[in-house]
C-alpha positions as CSV (number, residue, x, y, z in Angstrom):
1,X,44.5,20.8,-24.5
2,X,43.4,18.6,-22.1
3,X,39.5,17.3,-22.1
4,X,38.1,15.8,-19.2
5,X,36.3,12.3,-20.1
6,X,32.9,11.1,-19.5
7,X,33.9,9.4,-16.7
8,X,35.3,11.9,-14.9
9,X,32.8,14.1,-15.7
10,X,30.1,11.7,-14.0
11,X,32.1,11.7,-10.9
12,X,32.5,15.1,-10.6
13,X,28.5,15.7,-11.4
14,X,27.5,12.9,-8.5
15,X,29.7,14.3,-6.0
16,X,28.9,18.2,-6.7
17,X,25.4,17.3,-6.5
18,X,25.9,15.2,-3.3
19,X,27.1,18.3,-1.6
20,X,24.3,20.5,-2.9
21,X,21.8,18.1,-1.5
22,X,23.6,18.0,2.0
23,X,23.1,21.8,2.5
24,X,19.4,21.1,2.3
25,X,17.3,19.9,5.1
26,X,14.3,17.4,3.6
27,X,10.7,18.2,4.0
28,X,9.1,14.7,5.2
29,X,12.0,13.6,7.1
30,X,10.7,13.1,10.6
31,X,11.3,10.6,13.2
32,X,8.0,8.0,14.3
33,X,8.7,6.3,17.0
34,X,9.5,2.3,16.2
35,X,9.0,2.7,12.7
36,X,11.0,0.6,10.2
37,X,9.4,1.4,7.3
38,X,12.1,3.5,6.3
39,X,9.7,5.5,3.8
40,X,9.5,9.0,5.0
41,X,10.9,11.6,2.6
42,X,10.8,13.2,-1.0
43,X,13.7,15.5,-2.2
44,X,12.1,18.7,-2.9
45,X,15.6,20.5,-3.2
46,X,14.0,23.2,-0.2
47,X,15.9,25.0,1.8
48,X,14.1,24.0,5.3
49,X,14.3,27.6,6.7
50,X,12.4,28.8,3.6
51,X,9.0,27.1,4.5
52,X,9.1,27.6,8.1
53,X,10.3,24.2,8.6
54,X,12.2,23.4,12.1
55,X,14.9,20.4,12.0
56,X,13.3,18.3,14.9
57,X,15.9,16.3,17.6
58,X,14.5,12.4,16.3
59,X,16.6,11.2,14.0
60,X,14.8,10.4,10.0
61,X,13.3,7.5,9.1
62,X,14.2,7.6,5.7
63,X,16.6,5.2,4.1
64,X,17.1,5.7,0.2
65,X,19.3,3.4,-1.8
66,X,20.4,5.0,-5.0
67,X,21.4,2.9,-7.8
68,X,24.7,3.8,-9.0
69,X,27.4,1.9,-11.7
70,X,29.6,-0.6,-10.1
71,X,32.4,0.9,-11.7
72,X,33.0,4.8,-13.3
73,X,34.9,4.1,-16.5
74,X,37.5,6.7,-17.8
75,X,36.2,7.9,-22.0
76,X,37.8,9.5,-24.7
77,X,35.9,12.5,-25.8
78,X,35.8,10.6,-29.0
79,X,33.7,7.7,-28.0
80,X,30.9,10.5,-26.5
81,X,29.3,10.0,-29.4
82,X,29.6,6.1,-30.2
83,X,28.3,5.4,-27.1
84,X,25.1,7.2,-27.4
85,X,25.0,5.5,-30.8
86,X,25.5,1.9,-28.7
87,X,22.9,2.8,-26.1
88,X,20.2,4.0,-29.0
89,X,21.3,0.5,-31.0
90,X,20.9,-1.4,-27.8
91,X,17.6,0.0,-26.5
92,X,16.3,-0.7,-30.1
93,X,17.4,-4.0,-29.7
94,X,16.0,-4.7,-26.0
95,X,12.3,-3.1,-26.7
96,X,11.4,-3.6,-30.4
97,X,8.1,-2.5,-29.6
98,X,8.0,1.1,-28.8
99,X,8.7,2.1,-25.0
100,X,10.5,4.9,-24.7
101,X,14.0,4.3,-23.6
102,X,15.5,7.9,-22.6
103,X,18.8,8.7,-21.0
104,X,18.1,11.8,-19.5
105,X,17.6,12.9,-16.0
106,X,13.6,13.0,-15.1
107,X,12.3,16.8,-16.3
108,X,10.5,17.7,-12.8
109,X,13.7,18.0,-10.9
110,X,14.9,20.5,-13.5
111,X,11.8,22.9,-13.7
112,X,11.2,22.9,-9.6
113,X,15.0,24.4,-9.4
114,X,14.0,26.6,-12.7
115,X,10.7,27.7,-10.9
116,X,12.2,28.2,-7.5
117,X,15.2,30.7,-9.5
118,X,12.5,32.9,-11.1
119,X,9.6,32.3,-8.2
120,X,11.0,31.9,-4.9
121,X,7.4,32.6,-3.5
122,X,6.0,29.3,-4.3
123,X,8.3,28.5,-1.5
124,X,5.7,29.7,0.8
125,X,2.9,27.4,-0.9
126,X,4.7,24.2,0.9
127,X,3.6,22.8,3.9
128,X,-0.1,20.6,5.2
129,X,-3.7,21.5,4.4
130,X,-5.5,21.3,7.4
131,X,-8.7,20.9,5.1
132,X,-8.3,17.6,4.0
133,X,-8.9,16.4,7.6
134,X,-12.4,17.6,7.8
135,X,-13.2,16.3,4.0
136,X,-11.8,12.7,4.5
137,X,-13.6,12.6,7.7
138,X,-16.9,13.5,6.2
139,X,-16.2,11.0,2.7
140,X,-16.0,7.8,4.8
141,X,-19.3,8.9,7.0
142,X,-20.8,9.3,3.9
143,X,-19.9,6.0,2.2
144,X,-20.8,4.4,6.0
145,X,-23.9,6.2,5.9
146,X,-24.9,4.6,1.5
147,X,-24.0,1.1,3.2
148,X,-26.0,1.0,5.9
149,X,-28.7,2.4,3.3
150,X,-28.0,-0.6,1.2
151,X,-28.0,-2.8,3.6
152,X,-31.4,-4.3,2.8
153,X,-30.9,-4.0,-0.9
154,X,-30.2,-6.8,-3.3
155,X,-26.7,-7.0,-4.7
156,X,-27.6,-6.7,-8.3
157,X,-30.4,-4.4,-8.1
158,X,-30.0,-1.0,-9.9
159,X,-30.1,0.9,-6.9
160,X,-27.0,-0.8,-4.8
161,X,-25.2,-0.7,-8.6
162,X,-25.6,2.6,-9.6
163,X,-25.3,3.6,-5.7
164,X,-21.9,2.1,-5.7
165,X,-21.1,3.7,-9.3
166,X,-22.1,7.0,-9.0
167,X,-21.6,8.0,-5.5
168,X,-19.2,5.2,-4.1
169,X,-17.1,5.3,-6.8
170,X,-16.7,8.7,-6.6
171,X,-16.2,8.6,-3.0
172,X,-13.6,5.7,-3.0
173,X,-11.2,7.1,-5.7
174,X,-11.5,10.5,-3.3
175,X,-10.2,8.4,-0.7
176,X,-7.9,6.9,-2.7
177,X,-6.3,10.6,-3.7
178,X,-6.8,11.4,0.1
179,X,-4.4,8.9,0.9
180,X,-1.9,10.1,-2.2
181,X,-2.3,13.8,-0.1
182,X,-1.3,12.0,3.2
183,X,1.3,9.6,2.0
184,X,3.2,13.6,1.3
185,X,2.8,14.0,5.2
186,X,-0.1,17.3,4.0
187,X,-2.9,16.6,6.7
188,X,-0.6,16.7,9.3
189,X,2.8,18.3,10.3
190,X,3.3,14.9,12.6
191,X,4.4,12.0,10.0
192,X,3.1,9.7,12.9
193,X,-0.9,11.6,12.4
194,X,-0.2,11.2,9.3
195,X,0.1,7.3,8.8
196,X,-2.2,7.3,11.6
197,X,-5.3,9.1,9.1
198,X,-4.8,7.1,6.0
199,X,-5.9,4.3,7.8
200,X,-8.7,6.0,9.1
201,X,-8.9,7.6,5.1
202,X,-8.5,3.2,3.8
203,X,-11.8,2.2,6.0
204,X,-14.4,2.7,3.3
205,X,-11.9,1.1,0.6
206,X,-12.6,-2.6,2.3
207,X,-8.8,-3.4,1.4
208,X,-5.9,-2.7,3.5
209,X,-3.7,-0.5,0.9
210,X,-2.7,2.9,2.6
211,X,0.4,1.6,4.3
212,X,1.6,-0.1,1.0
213,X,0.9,2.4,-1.2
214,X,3.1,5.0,0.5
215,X,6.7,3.5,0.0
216,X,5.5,2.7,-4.1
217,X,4.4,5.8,-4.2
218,X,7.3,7.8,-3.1
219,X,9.5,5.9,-5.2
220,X,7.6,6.6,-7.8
221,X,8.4,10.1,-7.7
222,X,11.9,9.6,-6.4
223,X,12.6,6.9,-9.5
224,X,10.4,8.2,-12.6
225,X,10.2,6.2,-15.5
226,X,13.4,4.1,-14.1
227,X,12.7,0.5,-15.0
228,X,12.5,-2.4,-11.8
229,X,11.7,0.6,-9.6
230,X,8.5,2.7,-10.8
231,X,5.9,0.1,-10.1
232,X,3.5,2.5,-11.7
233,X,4.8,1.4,-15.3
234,X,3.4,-1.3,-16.8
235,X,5.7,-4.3,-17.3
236,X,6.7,-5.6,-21.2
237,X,4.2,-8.8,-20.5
238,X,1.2,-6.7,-20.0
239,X,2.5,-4.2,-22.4
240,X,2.4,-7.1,-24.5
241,X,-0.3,-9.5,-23.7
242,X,-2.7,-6.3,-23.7
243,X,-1.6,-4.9,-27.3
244,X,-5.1,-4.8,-28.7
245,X,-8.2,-2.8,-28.4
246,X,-10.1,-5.8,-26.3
247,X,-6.7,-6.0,-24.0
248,X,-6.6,-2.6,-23.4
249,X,-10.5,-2.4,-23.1
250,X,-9.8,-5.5,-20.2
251,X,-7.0,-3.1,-18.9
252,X,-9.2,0.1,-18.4
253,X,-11.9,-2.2,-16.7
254,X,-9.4,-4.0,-14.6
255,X,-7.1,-1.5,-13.6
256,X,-7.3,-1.2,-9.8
257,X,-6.3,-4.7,-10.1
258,X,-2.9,-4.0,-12.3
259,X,-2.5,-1.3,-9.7
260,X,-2.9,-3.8,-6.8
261,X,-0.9,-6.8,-7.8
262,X,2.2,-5.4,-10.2
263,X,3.9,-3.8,-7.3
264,X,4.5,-6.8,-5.5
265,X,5.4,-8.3,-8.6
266,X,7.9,-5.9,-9.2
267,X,10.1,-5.9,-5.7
268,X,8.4,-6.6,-2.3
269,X,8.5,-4.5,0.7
270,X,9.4,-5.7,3.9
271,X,6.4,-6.1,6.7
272,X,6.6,-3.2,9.1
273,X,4.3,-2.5,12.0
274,X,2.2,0.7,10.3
275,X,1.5,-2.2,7.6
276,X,0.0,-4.8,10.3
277,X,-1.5,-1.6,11.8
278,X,-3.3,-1.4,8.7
279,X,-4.3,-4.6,8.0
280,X,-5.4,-5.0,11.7
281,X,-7.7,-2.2,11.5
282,X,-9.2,-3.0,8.1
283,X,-10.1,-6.5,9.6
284,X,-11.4,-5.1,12.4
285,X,-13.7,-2.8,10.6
286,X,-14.7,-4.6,7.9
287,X,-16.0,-7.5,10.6
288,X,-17.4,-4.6,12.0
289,X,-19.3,-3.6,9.3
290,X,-20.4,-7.4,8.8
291,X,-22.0,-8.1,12.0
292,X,-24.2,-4.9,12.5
293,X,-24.8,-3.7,9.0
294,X,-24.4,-7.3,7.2
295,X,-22.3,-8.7,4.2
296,X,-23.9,-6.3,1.4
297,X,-22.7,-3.3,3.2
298,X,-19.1,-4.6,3.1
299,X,-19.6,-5.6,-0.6
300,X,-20.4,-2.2,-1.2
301,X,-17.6,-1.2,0.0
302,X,-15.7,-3.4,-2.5
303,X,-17.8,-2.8,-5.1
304,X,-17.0,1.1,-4.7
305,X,-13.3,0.5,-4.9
306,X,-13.7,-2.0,-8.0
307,X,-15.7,0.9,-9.9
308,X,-13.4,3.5,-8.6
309,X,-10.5,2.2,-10.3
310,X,-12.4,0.8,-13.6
311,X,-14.5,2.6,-16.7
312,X,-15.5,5.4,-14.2
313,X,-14.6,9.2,-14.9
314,X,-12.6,9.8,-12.4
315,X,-10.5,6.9,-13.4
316,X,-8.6,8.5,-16.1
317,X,-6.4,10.1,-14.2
318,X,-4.5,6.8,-13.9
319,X,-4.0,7.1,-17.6
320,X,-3.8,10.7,-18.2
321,X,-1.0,11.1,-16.0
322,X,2.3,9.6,-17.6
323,X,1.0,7.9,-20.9
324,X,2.2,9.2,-24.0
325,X,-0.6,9.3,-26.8
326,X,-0.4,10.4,-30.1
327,X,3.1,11.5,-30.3
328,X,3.6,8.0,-29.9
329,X,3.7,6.3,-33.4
330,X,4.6,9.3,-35.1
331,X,7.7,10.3,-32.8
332,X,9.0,6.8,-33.8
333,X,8.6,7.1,-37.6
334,X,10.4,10.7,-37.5
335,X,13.5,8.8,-36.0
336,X,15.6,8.7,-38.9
337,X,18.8,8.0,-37.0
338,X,19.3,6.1,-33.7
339,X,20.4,8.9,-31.8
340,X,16.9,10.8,-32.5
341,X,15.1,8.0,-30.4
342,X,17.1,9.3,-27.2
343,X,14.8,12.2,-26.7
344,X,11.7,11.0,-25.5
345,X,8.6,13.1,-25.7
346,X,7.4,14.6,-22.3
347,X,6.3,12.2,-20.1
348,X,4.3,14.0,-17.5
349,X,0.4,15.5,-18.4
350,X,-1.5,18.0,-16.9
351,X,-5.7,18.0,-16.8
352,X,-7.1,21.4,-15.8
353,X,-10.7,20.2,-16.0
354,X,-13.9,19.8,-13.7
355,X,-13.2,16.0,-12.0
356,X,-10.2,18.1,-10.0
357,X,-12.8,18.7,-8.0
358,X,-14.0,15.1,-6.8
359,X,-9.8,14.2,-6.9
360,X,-7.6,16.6,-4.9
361,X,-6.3,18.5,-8.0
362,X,-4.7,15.1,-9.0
363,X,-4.9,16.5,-12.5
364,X,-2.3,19.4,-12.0
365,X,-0.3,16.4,-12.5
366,X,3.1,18.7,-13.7
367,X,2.9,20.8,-10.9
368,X,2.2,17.9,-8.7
369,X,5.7,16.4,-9.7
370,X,7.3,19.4,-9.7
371,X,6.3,20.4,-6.0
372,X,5.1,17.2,-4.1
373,X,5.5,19.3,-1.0
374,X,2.6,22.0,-1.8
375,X,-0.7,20.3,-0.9
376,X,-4.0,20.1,-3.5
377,X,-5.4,23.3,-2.2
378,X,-2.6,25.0,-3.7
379,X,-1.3,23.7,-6.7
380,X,-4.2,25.8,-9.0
381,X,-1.8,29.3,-6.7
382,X,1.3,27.6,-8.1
383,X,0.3,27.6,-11.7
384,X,-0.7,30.6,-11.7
385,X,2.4,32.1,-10.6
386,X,4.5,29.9,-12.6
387,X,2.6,29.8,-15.5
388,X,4.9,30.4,-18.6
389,X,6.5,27.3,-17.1
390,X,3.2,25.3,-17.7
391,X,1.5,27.4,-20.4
392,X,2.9,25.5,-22.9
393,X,2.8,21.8,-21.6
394,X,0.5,19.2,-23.5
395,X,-2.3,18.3,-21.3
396,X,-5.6,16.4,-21.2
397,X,-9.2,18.1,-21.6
398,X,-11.3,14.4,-20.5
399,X,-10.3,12.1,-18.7
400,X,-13.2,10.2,-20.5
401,X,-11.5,10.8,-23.6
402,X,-8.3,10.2,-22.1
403,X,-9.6,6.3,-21.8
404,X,-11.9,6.1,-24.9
405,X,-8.3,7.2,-27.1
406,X,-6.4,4.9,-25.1
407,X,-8.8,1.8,-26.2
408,X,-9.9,2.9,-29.6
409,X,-6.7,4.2,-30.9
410,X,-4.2,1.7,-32.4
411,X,-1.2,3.5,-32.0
412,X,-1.6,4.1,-28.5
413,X,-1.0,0.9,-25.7
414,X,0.9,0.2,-22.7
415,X,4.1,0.4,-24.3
416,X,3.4,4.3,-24.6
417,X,5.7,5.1,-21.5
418,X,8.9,6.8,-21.2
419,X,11.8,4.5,-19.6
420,X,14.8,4.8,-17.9
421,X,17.5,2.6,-16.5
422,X,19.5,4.8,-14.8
423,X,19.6,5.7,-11.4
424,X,16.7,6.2,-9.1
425,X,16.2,5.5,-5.3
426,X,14.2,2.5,-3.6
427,X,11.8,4.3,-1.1
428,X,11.0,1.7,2.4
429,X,13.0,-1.0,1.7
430,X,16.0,-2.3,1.7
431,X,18.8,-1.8,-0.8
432,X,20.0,-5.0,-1.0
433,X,16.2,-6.6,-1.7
434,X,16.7,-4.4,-5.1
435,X,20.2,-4.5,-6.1
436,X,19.9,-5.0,-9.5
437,X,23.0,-3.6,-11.3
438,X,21.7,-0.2,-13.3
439,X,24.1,1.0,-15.4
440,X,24.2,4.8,-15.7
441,X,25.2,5.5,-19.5
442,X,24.5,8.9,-20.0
């Protein structure tokens, strides 16, 4: 009897699931008028209809490139197996040191059509929060309001310190997780309002970063894990270089900065005008800020950002969220055989605790991935009627002990991240700026 081969198999899997995707209408995909950025959309795999969604006339801004072989190779049924022996050997070979290297499609994907099967209501959870206009608005009066409080205060004093820790810290990584809710188009139903209040959101940040941050981040979700593409993976030198509790300590202190500077490292997006939009205003406010409130009111501004995305609380989210800890070390030792190192441990992690507060629900991390349409407001609604879906999911209790672990213990490091180099889409660029060959080998 006749057995189809890999090959053919692959084909047929890409084009069936190129036709399911065309009978869906995406989310984010909106027109804005002379924008090239190219960056607009997430697949959510949601029917349109079902979250009261209407197909505007414009035309979507989104271009996606998605990586796929060069060639489709016709298999025996018989070399199934070698092969996943080759790619185990192979990875082994490529990354002595302990990333994961998985060949499997990312998990969120899977659960979302899993949830939407057994919960079609959470369809109705989709769509903007009209809160998170109001609460932006009133985080960058306040952090306008502590500058021109410090203005008058020296830069090292304990006051404009601990000012800048406690409360601009705070305020800035809100901000920060403000602009994560706004680069899903959930403040506004227009994409245009949308770009338009992340710039307003950036102002206290000192740093034009919302218009860049959208594209990385939306390939992040669209490319999880996938090597060359998911800036938010640290890179083998860092992984490296940074293999040692004072490296990682230098890490946690210096993260924003990793955060800032690996993207650009990675690929390079082109200039568009909502990025020189962004950078003009930022100039324009920060000189702002200079000549009628003075230079310290700018540095706290900077300051805030710096502590926001160092050893502060609220920080650990950046960890929390896709590192793998323990199960690290001893996942690798119970690999007897080659093939065992192809199932990589879960690489997404939930925190249900108190800090959701100060962050947008950025903890519910899971859900997060699994619905980037539903806004913060509702994620905690979506667990709970999903819940045997996330019952059982490892999570975090502290971020604080998320980072203290992540220093202290030797067997976790950079190179605790799941990895992937198949697939995945490039989210407001261009393909041919990224065209890498990926091989797809599963």
């Amino acid at each position: 009897m006749y057995r189809k081969g890999r090959g053919e198999v692959e084909t047929e899997v890409y084009n069936s699931r190129q036709e399911r995707q065309s009978t869906f209408l995406n989310f984010f995909a909106h027109q804005v008028p002379g924008n090239e950025d190219n960056d607009d959309s997430l697949d959510t795999d949601i029917p349109a209809q079902s979250i009261g969604y209407t197909p505007s006339t414009m035309h979507s801004t989104v271009t996606t490139a998605t990586i796929l072989p060069s060639h489709v190779e016709k298999r025996r049924p018989d070399q199934d197996h070698e092969s996943k022996q080759e790619q185990a050997s192979a990875t082994s070979q490529e990354d002595l040191n302990g990333f994961f290297w998985t060949y499997t499609e990312e998990p969120h994907k899977t659960r979302r059509q899993q949830i939407i099967k057994a919960h079609p209501e959470v369809l109705k959870l989709c769509g903007p929060e009209p809160l998170t206009i109001p609460l932006v608005l009133a985080v960058v009066g306040l952090q306008i309001a502590c500058a021109y409080a410090l203005k008058d205060s020296p830069f090292f004093s304990w006051t404009f310190v601990l000012t800048a820790y406690v409360i601009g810290a705070t305020a800035n990584q809100n901000l920060f997780l403000a602009i994560h809710e706004i680069s899903h188009n959930l403040a506004f139903r227009s994409p245009f309002a949308n770009r338009f209040f992340a710039v307003i959101a950036n102002l206290p940040i000192g740093i034009p970063y919302s218009a860049s941050f959208r594209p990385y981040h939306l390939t992040h979700h669209k490319s999880l894990g996938v090597d060359g593409l998911d800036t938010d993976l640290p890179t083998s030198l860092e992984a490296w270089f940074l293999d040692s509790v004072a490296g990682k300590a230098f890490f946690c202190t210096f993260q924003i900065l990793f955060y800032a500077v690996r993207p650009m490292m990675v690929y390079k997006l082109p200039l568009t005008w909502i990025h020189a939009f962004n950078i003009a205003v930022q100039i324009a406010f920060d000189a702002l800020i200079v000549k009628y409130l003075g230079g310290k009111a700018l540095g706290y501004f900077i300051l805030s950002s710096f502590f926001a995305g160092s050893l502060h609380p609220c920080a650990g989210h950046f960890i929390a969220e896709h590192y793998v800890f323990s199960q690290h070390s001893q996942s690798l030792q119970a690999s007897n055989t080659a093939s065992d190192k192809l199932d990589a441990p879960p690489e997404t992690y939930s925190y249900y605790g108190i800090l959701n507060v100060f962050t947008y629900n950025v903890g519910l991390h899971n859900e997060h991935h699994d619905f980037p349409a539903i806004p913060w407001t509702r994620l905690w609604k979506l667990n709970e009627i999903a819940n045997e879906f996330y019952n059982d999911l490892p999570c975090h209790r502290s971020w604080v002990g998320v980072m203290w672990q992540f220093i202290n213990d030797k067997e976790v490091g950079l190179w605790c991240r799941v990895k992937r180099k198949e697939g995945g889409r490039l989210v407001g660029g261009n393909a041919s700026a990224h065209a890498q060959p990926i091989e797809i080998t599963r």
